[in-house]
Backbone as CSV, one residue per row, in Angstrom:
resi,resn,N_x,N_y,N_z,CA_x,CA_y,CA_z,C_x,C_y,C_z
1,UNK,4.101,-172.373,7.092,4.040,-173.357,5.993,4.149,-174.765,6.568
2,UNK,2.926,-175.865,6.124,3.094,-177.200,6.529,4.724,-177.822,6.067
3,UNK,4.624,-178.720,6.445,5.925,-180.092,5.609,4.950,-180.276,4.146
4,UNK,3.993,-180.229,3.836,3.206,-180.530,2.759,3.554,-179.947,1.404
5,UNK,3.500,-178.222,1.492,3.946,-177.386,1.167,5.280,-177.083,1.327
6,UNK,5.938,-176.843,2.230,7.194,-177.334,2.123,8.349,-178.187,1.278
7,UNK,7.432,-179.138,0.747,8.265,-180.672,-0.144,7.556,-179.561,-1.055
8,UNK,6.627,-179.627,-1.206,6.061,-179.123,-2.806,7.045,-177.910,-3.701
9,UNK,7.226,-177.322,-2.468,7.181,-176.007,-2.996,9.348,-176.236,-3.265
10,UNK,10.069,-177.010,-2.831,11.506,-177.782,-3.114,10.813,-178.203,-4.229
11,UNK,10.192,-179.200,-4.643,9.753,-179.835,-5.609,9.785,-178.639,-7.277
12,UNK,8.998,-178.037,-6.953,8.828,-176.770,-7.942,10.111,-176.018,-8.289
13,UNK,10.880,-175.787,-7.153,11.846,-174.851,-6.971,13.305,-175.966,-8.132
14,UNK,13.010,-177.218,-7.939,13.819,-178.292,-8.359,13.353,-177.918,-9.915
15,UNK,12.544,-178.423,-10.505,12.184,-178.430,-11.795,12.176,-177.322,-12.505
16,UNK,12.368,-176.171,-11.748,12.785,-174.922,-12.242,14.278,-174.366,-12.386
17,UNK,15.198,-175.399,-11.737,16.345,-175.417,-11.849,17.099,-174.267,-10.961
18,UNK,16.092,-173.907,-10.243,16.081,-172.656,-9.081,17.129,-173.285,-7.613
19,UNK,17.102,-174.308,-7.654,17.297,-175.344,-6.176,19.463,-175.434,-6.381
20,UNK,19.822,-175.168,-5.461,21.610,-175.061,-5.725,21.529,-176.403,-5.153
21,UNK,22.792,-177.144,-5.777,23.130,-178.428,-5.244,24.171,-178.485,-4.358
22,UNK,23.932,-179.520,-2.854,24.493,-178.783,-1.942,25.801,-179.654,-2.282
23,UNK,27.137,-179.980,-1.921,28.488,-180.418,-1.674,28.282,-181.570,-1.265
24,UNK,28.745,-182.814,-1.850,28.403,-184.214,-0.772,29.927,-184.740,-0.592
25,UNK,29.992,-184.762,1.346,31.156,-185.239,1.511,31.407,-186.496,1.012
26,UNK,32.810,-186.905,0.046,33.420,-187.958,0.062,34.632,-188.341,1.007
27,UNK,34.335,-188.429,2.014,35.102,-188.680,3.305,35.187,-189.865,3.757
28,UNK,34.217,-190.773,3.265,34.048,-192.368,3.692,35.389,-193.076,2.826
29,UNK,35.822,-194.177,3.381,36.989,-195.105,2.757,36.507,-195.604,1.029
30,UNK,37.513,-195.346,0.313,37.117,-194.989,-1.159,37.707,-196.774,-1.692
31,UNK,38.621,-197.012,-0.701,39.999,-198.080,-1.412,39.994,-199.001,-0.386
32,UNK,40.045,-200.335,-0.651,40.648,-201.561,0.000,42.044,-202.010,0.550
33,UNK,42.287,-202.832,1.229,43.969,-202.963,1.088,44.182,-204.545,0.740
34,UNK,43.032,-205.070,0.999,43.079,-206.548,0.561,44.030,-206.899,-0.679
35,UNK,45.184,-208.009,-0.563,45.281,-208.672,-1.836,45.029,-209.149,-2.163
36,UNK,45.552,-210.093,-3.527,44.283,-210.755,-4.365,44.245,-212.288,-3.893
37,UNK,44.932,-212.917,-2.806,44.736,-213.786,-2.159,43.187,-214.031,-1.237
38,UNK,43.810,-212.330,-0.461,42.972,-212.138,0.360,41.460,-212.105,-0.145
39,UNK,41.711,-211.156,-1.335,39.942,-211.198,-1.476,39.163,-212.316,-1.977
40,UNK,39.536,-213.426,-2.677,39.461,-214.132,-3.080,38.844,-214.948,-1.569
41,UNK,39.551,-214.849,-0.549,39.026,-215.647,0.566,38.497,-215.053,0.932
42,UNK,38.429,-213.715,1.047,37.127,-213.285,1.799,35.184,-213.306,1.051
43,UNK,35.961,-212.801,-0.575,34.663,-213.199,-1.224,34.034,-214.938,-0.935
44,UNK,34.780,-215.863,-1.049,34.211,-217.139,-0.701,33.361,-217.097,0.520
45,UNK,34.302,-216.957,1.420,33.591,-216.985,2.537,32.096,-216.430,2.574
46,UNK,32.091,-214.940,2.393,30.615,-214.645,2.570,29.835,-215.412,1.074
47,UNK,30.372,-215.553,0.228,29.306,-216.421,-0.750,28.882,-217.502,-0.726
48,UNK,29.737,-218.481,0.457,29.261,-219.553,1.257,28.304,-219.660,2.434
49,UNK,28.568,-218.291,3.140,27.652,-217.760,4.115,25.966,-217.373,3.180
50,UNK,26.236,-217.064,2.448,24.598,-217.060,1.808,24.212,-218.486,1.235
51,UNK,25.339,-219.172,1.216,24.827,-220.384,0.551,24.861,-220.806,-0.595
52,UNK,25.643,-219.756,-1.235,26.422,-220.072,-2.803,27.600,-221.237,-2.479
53,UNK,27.520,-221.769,-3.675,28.634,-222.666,-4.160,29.486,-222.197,-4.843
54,UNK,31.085,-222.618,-4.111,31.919,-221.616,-4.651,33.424,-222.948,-5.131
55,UNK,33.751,-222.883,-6.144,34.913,-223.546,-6.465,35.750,-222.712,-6.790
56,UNK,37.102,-222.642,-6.929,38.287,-221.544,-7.158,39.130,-222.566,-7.810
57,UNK,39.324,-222.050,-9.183,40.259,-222.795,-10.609,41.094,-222.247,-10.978
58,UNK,41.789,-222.219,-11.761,42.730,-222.107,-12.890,42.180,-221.826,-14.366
59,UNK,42.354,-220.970,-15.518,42.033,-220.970,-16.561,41.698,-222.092,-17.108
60,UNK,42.623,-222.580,-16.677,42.234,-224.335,-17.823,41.753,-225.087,-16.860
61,UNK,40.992,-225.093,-15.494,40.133,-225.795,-15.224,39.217,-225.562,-15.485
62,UNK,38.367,-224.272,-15.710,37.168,-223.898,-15.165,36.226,-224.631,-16.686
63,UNK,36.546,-224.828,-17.715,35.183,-225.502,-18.543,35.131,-227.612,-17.737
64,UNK,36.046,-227.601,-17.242,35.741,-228.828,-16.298,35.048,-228.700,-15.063
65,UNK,35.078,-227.474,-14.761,34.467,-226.921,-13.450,33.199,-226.730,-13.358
66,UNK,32.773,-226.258,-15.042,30.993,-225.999,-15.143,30.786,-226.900,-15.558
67,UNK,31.296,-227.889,-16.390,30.830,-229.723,-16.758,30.478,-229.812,-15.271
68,UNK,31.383,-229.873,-14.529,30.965,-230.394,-12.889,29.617,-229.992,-12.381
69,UNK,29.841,-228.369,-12.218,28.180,-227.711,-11.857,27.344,-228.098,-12.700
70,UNK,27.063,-228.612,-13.776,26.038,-228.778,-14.641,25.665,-230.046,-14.969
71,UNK,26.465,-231.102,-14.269,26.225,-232.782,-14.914,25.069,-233.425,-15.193
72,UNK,23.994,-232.970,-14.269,22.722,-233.115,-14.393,21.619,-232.736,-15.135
73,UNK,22.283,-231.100,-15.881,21.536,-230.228,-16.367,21.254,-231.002,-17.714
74,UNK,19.659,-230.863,-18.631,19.906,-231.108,-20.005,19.443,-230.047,-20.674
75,UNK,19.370,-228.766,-20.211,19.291,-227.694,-21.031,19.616,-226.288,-20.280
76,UNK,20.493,-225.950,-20.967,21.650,-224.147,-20.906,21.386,-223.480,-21.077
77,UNK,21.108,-222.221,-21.253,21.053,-220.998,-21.506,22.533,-220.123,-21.484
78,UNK,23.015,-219.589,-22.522,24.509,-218.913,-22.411,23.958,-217.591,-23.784
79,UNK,24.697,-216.372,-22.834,24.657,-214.782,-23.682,25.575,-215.200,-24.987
80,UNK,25.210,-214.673,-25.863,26.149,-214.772,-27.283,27.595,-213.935,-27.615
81,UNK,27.806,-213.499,-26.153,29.682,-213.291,-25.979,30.003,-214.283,-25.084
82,UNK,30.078,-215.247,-24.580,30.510,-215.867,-23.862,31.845,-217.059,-24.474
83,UNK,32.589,-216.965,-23.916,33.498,-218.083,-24.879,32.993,-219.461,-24.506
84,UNK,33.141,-219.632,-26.548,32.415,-221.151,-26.466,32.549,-222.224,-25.799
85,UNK,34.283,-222.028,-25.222,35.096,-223.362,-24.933,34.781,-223.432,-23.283
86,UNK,34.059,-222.323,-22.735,33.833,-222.594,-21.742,32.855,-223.725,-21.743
87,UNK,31.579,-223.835,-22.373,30.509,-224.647,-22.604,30.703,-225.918,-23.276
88,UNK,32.243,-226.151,-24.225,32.233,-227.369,-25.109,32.170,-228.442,-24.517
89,UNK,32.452,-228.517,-23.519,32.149,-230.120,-22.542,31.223,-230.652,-22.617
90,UNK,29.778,-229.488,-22.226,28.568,-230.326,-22.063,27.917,-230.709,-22.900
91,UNK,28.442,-231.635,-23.409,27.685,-232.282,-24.681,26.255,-233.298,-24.054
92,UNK,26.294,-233.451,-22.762,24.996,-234.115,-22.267,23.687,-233.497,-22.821
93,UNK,24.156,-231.706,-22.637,23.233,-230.893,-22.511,22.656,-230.085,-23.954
94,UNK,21.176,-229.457,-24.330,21.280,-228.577,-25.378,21.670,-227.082,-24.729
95,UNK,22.613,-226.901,-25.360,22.970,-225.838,-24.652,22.731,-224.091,-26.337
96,UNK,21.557,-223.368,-25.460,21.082,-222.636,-26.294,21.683,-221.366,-26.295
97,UNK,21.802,-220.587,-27.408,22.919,-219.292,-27.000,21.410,-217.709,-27.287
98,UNK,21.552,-217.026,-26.142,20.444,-216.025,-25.977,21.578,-214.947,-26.914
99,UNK,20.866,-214.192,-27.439,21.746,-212.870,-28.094,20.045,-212.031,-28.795
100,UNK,20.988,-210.554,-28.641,19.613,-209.665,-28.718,18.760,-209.885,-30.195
101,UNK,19.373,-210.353,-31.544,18.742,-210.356,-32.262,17.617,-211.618,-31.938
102,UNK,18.195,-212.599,-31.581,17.416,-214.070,-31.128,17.479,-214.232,-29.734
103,UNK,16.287,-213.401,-29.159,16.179,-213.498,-27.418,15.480,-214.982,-27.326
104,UNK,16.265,-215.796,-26.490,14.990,-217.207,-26.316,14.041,-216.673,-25.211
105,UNK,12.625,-217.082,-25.853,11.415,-216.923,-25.301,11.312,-216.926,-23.539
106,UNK,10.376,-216.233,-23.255,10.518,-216.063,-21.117,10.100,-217.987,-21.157
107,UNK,9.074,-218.635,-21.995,8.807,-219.705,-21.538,9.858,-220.702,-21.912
108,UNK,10.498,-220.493,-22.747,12.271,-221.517,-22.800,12.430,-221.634,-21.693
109,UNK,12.666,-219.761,-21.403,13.915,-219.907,-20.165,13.391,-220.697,-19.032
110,UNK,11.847,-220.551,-18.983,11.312,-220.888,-16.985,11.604,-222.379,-17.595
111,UNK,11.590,-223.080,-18.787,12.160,-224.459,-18.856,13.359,-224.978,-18.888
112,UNK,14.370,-223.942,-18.590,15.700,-224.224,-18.852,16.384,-224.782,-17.507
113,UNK,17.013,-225.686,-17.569,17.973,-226.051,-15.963,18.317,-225.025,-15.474
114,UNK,19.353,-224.365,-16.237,20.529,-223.695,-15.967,21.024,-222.439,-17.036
115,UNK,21.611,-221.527,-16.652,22.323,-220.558,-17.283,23.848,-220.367,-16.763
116,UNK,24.843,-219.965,-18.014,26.175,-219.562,-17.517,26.070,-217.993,-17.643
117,UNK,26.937,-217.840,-17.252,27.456,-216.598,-17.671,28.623,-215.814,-16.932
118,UNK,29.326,-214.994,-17.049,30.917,-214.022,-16.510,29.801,-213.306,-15.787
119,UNK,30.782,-212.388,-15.162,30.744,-211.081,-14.404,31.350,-210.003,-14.393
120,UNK,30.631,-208.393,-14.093,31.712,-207.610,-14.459,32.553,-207.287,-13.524
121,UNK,31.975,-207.478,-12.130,32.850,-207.200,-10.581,32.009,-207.779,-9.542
122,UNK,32.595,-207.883,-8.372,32.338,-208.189,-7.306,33.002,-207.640,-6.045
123,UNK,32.386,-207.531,-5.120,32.787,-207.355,-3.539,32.822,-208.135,-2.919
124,UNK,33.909,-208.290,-1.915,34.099,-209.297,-1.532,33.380,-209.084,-0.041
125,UNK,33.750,-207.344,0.575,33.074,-207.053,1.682,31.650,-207.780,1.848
126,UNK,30.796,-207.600,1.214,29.412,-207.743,1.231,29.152,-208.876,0.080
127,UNK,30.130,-209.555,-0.544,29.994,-211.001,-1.529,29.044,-211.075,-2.480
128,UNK,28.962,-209.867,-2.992,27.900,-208.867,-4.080,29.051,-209.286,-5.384
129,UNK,28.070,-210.322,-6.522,28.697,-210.546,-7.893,27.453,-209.411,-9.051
130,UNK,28.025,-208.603,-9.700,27.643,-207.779,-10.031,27.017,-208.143,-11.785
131,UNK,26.410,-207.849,-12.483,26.448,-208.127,-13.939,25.792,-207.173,-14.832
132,UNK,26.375,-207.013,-15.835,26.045,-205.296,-16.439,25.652,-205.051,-17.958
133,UNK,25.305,-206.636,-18.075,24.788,-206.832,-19.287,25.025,-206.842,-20.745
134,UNK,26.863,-206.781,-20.274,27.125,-206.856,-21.946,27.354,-208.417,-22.554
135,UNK,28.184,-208.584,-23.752,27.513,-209.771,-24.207,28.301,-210.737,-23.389
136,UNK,29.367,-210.849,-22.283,29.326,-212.187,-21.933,28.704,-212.608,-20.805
137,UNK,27.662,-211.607,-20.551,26.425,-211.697,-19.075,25.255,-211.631,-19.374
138,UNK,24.779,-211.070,-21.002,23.750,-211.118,-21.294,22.519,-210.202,-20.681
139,UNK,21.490,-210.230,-21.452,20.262,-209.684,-20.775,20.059,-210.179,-19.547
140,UNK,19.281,-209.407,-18.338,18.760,-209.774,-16.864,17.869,-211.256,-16.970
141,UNK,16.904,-211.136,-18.122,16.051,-212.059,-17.878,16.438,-214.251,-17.635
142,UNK,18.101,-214.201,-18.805,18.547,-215.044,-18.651,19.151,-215.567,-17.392
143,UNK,19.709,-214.701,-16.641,20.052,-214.918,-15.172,19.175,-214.899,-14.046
144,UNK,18.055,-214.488,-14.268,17.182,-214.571,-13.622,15.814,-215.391,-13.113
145,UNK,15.758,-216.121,-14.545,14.660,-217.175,-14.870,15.005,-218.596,-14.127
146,UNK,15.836,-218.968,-14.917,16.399,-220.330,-15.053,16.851,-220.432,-13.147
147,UNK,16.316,-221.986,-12.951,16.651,-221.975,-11.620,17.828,-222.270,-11.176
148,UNK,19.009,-222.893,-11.738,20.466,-222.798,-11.535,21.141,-221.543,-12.414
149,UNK,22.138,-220.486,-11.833,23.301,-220.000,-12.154,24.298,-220.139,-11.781
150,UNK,25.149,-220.622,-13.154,26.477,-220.460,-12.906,27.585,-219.624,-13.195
151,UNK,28.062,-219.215,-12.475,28.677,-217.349,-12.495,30.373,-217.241,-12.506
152,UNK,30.255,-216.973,-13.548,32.146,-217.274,-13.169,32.762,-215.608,-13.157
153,UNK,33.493,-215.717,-12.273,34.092,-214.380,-11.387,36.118,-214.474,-11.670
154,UNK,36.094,-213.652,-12.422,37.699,-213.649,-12.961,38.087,-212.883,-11.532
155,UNK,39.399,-213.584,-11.025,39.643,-213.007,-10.115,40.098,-211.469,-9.942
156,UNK,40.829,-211.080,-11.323,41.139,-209.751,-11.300,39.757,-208.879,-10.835
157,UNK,38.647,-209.224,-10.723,37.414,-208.402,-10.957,37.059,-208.058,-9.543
158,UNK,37.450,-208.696,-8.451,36.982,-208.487,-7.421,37.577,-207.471,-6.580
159,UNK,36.677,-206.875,-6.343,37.723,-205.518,-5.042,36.807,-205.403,-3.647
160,UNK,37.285,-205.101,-2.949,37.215,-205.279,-1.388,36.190,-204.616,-0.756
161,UNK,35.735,-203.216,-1.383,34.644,-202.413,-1.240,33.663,-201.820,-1.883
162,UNK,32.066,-201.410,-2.241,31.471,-201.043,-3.206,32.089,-199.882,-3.946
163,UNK,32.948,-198.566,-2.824,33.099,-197.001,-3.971,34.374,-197.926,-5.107
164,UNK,34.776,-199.279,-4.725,36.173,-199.799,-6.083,35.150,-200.096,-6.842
165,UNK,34.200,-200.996,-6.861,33.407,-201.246,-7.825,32.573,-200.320,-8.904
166,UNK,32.317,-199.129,-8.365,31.033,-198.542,-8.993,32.001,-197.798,-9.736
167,UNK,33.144,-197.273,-10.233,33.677,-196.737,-11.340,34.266,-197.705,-12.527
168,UNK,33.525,-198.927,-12.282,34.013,-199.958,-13.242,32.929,-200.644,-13.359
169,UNK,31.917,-199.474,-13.666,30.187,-199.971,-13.716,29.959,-199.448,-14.888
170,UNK,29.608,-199.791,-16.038,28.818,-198.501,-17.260,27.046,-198.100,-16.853
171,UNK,27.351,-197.010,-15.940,25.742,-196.757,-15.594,24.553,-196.696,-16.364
172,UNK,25.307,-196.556,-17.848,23.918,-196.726,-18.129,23.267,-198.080,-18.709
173,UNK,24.533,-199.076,-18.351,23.595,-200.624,-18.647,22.622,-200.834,-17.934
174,UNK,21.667,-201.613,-18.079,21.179,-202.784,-16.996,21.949,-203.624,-16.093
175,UNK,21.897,-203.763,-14.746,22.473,-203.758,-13.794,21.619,-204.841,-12.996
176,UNK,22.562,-206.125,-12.930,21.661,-207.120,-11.925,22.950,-207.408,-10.799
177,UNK,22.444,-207.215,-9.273,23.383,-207.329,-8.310,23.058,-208.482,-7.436
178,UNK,23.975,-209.882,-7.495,23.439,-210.951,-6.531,24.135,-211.047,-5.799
179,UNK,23.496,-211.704,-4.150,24.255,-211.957,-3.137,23.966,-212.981,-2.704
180,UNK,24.058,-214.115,-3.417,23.676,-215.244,-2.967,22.456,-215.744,-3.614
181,UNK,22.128,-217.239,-3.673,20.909,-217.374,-3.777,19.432,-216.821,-3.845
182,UNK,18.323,-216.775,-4.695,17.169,-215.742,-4.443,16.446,-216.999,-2.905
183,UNK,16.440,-215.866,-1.964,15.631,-215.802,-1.256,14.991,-214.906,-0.086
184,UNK,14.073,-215.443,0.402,13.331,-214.432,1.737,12.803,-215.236,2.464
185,UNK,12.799,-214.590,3.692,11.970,-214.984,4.608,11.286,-214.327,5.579
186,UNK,10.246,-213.646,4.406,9.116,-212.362,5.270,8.720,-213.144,5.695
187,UNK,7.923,-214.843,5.221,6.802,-214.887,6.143,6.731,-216.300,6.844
188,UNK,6.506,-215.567,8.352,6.801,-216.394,9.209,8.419,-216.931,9.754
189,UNK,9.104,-215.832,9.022,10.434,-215.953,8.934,11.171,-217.392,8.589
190,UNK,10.374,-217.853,7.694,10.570,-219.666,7.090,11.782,-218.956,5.805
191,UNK,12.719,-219.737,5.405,13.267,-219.220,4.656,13.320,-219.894,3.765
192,UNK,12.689,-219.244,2.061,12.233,-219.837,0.897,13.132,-219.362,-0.292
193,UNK,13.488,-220.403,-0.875,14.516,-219.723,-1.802,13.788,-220.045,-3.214
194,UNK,14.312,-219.177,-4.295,13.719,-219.139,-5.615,12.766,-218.132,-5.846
195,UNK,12.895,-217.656,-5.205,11.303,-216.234,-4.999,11.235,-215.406,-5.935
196,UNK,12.964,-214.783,-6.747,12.947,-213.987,-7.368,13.832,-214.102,-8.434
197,UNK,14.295,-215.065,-8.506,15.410,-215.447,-9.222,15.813,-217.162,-8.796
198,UNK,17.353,-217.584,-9.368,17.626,-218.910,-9.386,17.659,-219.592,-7.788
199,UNK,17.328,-220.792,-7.209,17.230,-221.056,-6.423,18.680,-221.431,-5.996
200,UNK,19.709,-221.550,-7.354,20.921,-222.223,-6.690,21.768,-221.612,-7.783
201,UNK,23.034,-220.473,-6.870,24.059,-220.072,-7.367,25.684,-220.947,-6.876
202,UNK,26.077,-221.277,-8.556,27.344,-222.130,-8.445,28.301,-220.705,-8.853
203,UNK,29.561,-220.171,-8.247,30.611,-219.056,-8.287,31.896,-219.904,-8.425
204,UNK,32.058,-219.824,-9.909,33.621,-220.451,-10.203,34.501,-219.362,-10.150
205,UNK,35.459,-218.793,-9.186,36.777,-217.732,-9.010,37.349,-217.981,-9.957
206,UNK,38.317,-217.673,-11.019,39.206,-218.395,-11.915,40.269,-217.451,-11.416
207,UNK,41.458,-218.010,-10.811,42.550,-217.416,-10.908,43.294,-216.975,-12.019
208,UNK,43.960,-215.819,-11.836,44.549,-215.380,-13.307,45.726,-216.028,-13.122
209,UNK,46.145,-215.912,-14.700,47.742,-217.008,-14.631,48.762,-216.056,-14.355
């Protein structure tokens, strides 16, 4: 029998429910030891290493913190759970609220400065801010369009390795995972940012009180 036949014939054997599922070791490190000092500095660090902008606040700094990231901006994009008082500052700006009954249009968004929005976790190992689409992160398309995000990361949320994260995932949301700024540099190894997403991620930490 080829490899051809071979896959096929697993293939068949699968959909027939014929195929036993084999044991998968969980033997790899499950848990972190980092504290919440620690991760906090270690997430910066690599989110600076990609080239994110990272400020670390206090509850009652952080709607002064996105006035800051946003001074320039004159139009927002924010999911319709998000607390308002994070956004009440920017009165420079129109700041528009996306929610599923009233999605703003893909051509709003490619006109929009900027988007806010929370997070549901992060790693600090690999400086992966995670978002899972409920209402204070909103649909993918809002974080994705708009060429500034600003991402605010409660510090309780962060843990040290991906197996802490993924049981504090609801798998069956929509799932957008950033590590920094969108970019690549397939070609010619020139490195171009905005390719696939926002060209510039601002990460406010908020320490818990």
């Amino acid at each position: 029998m080829g490899a051809k036949e071979d896959i096929l014939g697993r293939v068949r054997a699968a959909l027939q429910g014929d195929s036993a599922v084999a044991d998968v070791p969980r033997d790899y490190r499950q848990s972190g030891t980092m504290n919440r000092d620690q991760l906090i500095e270690h997430h910066t660090d690599r989110l600076v290493d990609y080239k994110a902008e990272v400020k670390v606040v206090s509850a009652a700094e952080l709607s002064q913190a996105i006035t800051e990231y946003l001074a320039n901006a004159r139009s927002v994009v924010v999911p319709h759970g998000l607390d308002a008082e994070w956004v009440a500052s920017l009165t420079h700006a129109d700041v528009v609220t996306d929610s599923p009954e009233v999605p703003v249009p893909v051509d709003q968004l490619n006109a929009t400065d900027a988007v806010v929005t929370s997070s549901a976790v992060s790693v600090a190992e690999s400086g992966t801010i995670i978002l899972d689409g409920t209402p204070t992160q909103g649909r993918r398309a809002i974080s994705l369009v708009p060429d500034h995000h600003v991402c605010v990361v409660p510090a309780s949320t962060i843990v040290e390795i991906l197996p802490e994260a993924l049981p504090r995932l609801e798998p069956t949301q929509p799932q957008t995972w950033i590590s920094g700024p969108s970019a690549t540099s397939d070609i010619e190894l020139e490195r171009v940012e905005g390719v696939h997403g926002p060209r510039r991620l601002s990460v406010i930490i908020v320490q818990d009180a």
